[in-house]
C-alpha positions in Angstrom: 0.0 0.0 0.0 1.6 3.6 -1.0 2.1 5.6 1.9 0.4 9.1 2.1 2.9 12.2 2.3 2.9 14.4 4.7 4.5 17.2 5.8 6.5 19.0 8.8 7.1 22.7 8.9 9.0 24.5 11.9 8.5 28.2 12.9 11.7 29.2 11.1 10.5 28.3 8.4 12.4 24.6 7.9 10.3 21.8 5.7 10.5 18.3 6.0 9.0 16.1 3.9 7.6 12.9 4.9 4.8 9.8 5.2 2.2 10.5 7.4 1.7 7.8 10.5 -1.3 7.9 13.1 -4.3 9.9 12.1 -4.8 12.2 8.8 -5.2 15.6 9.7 -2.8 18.7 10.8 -1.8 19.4 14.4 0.5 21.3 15.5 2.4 22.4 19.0 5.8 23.0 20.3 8.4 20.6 19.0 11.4 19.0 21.4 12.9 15.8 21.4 13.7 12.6 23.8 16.6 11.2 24.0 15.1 7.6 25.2 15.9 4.4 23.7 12.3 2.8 24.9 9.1 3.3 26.4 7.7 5.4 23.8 4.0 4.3 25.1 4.9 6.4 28.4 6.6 9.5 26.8 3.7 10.2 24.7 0.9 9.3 27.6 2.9 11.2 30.0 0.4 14.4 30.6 3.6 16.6 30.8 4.0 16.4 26.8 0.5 18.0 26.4 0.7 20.5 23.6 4.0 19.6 22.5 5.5 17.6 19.6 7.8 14.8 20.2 10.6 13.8 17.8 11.9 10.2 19.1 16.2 10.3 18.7 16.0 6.3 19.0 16.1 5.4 14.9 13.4 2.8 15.2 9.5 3.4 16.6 6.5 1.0 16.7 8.2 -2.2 16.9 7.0 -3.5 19.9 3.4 -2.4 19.6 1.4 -1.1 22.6 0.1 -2.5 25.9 -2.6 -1.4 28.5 -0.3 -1.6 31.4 1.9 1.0 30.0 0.4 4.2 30.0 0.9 7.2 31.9 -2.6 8.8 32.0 -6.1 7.9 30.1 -4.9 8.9 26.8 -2.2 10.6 25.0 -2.7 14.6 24.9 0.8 15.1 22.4 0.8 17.4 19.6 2.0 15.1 17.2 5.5 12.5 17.1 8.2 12.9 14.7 10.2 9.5 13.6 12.5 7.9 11.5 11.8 4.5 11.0 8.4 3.6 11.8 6.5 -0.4 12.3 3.7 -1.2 11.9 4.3 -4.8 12.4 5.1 -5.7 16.4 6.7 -8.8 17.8 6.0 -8.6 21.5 4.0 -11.1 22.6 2.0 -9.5 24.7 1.2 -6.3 23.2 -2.3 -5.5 22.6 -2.3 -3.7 19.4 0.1 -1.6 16.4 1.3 1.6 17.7 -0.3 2.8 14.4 -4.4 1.8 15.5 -3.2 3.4 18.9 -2.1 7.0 16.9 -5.2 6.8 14.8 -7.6 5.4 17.3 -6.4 8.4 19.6 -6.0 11.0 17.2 -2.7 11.3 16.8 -1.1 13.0 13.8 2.4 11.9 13.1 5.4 11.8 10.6 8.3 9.3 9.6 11.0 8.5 6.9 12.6 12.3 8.0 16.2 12.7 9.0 15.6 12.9 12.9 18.9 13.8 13.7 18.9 16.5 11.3 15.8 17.6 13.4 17.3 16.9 16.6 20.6 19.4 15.4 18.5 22.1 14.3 16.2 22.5 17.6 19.9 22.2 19.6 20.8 24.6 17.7 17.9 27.2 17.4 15.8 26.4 20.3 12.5 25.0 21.2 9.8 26.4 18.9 6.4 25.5 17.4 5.6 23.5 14.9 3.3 21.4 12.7 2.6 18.2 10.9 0.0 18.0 8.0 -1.3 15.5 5.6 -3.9 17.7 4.4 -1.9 21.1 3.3 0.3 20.8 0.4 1.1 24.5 0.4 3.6 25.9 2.6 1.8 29.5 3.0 -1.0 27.6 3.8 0.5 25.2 6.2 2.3 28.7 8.0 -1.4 30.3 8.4 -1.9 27.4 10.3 1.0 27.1 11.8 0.4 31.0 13.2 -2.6 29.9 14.9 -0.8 27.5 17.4 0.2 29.0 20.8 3.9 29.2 22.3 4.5 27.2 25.1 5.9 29.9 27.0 2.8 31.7 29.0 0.5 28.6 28.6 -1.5 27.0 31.2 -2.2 23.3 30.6 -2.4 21.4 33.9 -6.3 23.1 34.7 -6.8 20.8 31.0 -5.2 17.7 31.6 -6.0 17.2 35.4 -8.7 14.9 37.1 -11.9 16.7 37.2 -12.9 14.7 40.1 -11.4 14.2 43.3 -9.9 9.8 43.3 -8.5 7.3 45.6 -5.3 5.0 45.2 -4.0 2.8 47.6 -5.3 0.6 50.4 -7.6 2.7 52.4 -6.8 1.1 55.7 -3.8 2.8 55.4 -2.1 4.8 58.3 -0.5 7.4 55.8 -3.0 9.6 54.0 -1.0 11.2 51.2 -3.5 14.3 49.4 -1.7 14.7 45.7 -2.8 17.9 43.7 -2.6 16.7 40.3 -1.2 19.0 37.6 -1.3 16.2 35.4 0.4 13.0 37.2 1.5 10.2 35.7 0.2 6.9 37.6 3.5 5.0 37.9 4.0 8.3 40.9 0.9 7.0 42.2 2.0 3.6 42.2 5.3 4.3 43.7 3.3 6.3 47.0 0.6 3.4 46.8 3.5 1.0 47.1 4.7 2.2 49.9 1.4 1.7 51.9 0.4 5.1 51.1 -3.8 6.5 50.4 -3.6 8.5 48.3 -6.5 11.2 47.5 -5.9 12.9 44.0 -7.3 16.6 43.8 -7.7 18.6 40.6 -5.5 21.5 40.0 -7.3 23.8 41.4 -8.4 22.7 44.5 -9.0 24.9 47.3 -6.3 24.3 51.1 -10.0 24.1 52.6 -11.2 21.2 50.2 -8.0 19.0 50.7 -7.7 19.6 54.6 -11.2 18.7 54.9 -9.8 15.2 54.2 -7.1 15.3 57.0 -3.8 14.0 55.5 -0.9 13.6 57.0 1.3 15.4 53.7 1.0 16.4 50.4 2.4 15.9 46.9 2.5 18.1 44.1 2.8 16.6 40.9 4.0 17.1 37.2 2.0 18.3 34.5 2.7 20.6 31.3 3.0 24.1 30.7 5.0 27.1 32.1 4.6 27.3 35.9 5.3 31.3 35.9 1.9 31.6 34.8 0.1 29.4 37.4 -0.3 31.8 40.3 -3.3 30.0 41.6 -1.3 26.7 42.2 1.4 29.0 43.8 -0.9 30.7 46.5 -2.1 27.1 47.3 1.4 26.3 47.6 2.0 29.5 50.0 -0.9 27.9 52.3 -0.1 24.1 51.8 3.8 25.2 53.3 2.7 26.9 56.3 1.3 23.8 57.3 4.3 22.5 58.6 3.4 18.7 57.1 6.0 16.8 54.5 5.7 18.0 51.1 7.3 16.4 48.2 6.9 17.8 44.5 8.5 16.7 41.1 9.3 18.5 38.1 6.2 21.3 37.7 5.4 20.6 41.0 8.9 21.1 42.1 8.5 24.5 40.3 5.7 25.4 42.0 7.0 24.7 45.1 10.2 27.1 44.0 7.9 29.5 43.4 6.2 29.8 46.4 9.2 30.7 48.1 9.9 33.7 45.8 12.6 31.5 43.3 11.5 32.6 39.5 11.5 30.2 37.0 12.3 30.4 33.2 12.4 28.9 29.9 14.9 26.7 28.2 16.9 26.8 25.5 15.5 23.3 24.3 14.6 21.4 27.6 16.0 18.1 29.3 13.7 15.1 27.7 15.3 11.4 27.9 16.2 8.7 30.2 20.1 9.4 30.8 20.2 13.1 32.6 23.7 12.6 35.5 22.3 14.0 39.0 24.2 14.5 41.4 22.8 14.6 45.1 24.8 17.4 47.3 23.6 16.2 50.1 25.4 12.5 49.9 28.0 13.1 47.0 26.7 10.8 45.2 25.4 10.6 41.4 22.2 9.0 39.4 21.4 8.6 36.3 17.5 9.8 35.9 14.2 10.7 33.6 13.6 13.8 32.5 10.9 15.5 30.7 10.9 19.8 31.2 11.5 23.2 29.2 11.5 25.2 32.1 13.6 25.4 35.3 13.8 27.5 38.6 16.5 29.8 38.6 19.6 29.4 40.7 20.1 33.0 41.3 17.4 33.2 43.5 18.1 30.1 45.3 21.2 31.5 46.5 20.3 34.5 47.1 17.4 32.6 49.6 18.1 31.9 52.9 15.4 29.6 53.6 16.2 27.1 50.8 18.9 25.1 50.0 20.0 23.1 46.3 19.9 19.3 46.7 20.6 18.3 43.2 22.2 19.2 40.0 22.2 18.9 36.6 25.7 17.9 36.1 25.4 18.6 32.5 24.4 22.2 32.5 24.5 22.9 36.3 20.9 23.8 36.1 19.1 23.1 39.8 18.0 19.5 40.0 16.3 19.5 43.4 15.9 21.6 46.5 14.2 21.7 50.1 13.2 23.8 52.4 15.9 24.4 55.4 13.2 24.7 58.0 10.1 22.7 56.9 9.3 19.1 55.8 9.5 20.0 52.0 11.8 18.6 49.0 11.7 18.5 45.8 13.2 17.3 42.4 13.2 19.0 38.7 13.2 14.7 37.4 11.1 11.9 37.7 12.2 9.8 40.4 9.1 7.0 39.2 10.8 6.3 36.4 8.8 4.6 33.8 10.6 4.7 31.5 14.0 5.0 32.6 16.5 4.2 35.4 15.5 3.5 39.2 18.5 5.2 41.1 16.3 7.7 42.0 12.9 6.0 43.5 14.5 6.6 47.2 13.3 10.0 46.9 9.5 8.5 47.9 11.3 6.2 50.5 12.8 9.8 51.9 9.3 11.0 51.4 7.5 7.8 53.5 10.3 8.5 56.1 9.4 12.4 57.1 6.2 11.2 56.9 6.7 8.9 59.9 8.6 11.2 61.7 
């Protein structure tokens, strides 16, 4: 069967041309990359990559199919996905279906047979910017109006879209550690970590009110990751403010870890083209030792700030870019990390973070 052509255009202006995979249509959002060599089923369910368009480094894409039990969220909220070599054909055994009837059940517009590490070069190089994929517009003009109408990442608000809309439980309910998560759009391998570890778990949207989750008595609180650029979510930020005076454990990762920073007056900004894959070096200040961990953000607190901030201290960096990894509070309860210590996919050296977590907890 001939394959049907479709196209990729970036905001400066660069074109590539290839054969459309998923759903036909147009979408477009902010391009980045990942760097992973598997678990492309949880990069593009992870609720962080909402709005965004995901160009896979690893050469090879589909292989493997899809399976229920690894998905991040409900369904994939990407943009769009960029590849090389794409299958249709799977030979895991277990797999439940092609990664193609996932795309196009799910509406996924994607594109392969394009030069990916051309792609990847040119966004190190330039920057993170918007983009789109079409198999409908064969005209470039055309393809830019549309193109125009897509929003920058950069002042967005996502995690009010992509959270629960109801309040929901996870865990054993007998449990002696009651664990309220405000979810900015978690993935559920966190929640399976916490629920691991013996801990209920009550999931609040995004913009729950202190009152609403207090009402429920728990003995801490986790903020979770979700999409978007945190120096526009001042309501999360004044819950943060309240949830911190508290005085109970908090533990937050990656947007929640930037809320956290910015409730304690630390700015946050924009990257150059983000930290996306599953082999980011950490290293912990506080025991000298390194990790290798998950990552998936375009934005980060600033360090200025943090040392110019008596009450806070860095935990973590980036030892690639020096870029804070992690920080807590010097006279509260409260830590948090930039990565994703859950994993999925990607290394474990980092999943004593939620043993650390359990531990304050119990003291």
């Amino acid at each position: 069967m001939d394959k049907q052509k479709a196209t990729l255009l970036l905001q400066d202006g660069t074109v590539f041309h290839g054969t459309l995979i998923g759903k036909h249509g147009t979408n477009g959002g902010e391009i980045c990359f990942n760097t992973g060599m598997t678990g492309y089923q949880e990069i593009y369910t992870d609720p962080s990559y909402t709005g965004q368009i995901i160009v896979n480094t690893t050469p090879h894409i589909g292989n493997y199919g899809v399976i229920d039990t690894e998905v991040e969220s409900d369904a994939p909220t990407i943009a769009g996905i960029v590849v090389n070599s794409f299958s249709e054909i799977y030979s895991r055994l277990d797999a439940t279906e092609s990664l193609q009837d996932y795309l196009e059940s799910n509406g996924i517009t994607g594109i392969a047979d394009v030069d990916t590490r051309k792609i990847v070069r040119h966004i190190r190089s330039k920057g993170a910017m918007n983009a789109i994929i079409s198999s409908e517009f064969d005209n470039i003009e055309d393809l830019q109006k549309e193109l125009d109408k897509v929003p920058d990442m950069d002042g967005l608000e996502l995690s009010s879209q992509v959270c629960t809309k109801e309040p929901y439980f996870v865990g054993d309910e007998n449990s002696s550690i009651k664990v309220a998560c405000l979810d900015y759009g978690v993935k559920k391998n966190i929640l399976r970590c916490l629920s691991e570890r013996g801990v209920y778990i009550k999931v609040f949207p995004a913009k729950s009110s202190l009152e609403e989750m207090e009402a429920w008595a728990p003995d801490a609180y986790f903020l979770s990751n979700g999409p978007g650029d945190p120096a526009v979510m001042d309501y999360a930020v004044e819950t943060a403010k309240q949830i911190l005076d508290l005085n109970k454990p908090v533990f937050g990762i990656c947007l929640g870890h930037q809320i956290i920073a910015r409730a304690c007056n630390v700015s946050t900004y924009k990257m150059h083209h983000g930290h996306r894959g599953l082999n980011h070096p950490i290293k912990n200040l506080i025991t000298g030792k390194s990790q290798i961990t998950s990552q998936n953000h375009g934005f980060v607190v600033t360090k200025k700030d943090i040392d110019e901030n008596d009450a806070l201290e860095i935990t973590h960096i980036h030892l690639n870019d020096q870029t804070v990894a992690g920080i807590k509070l010097k006279d509260r309860p409260v830590f948090s990390v930039q990565y994703h210590p859950e994993s999925s996919p990607g290394p474990h050296d980092s999943r004593y973070l939620f043993d650390d977590f359990i531990s304050s907890i119990k003291n």
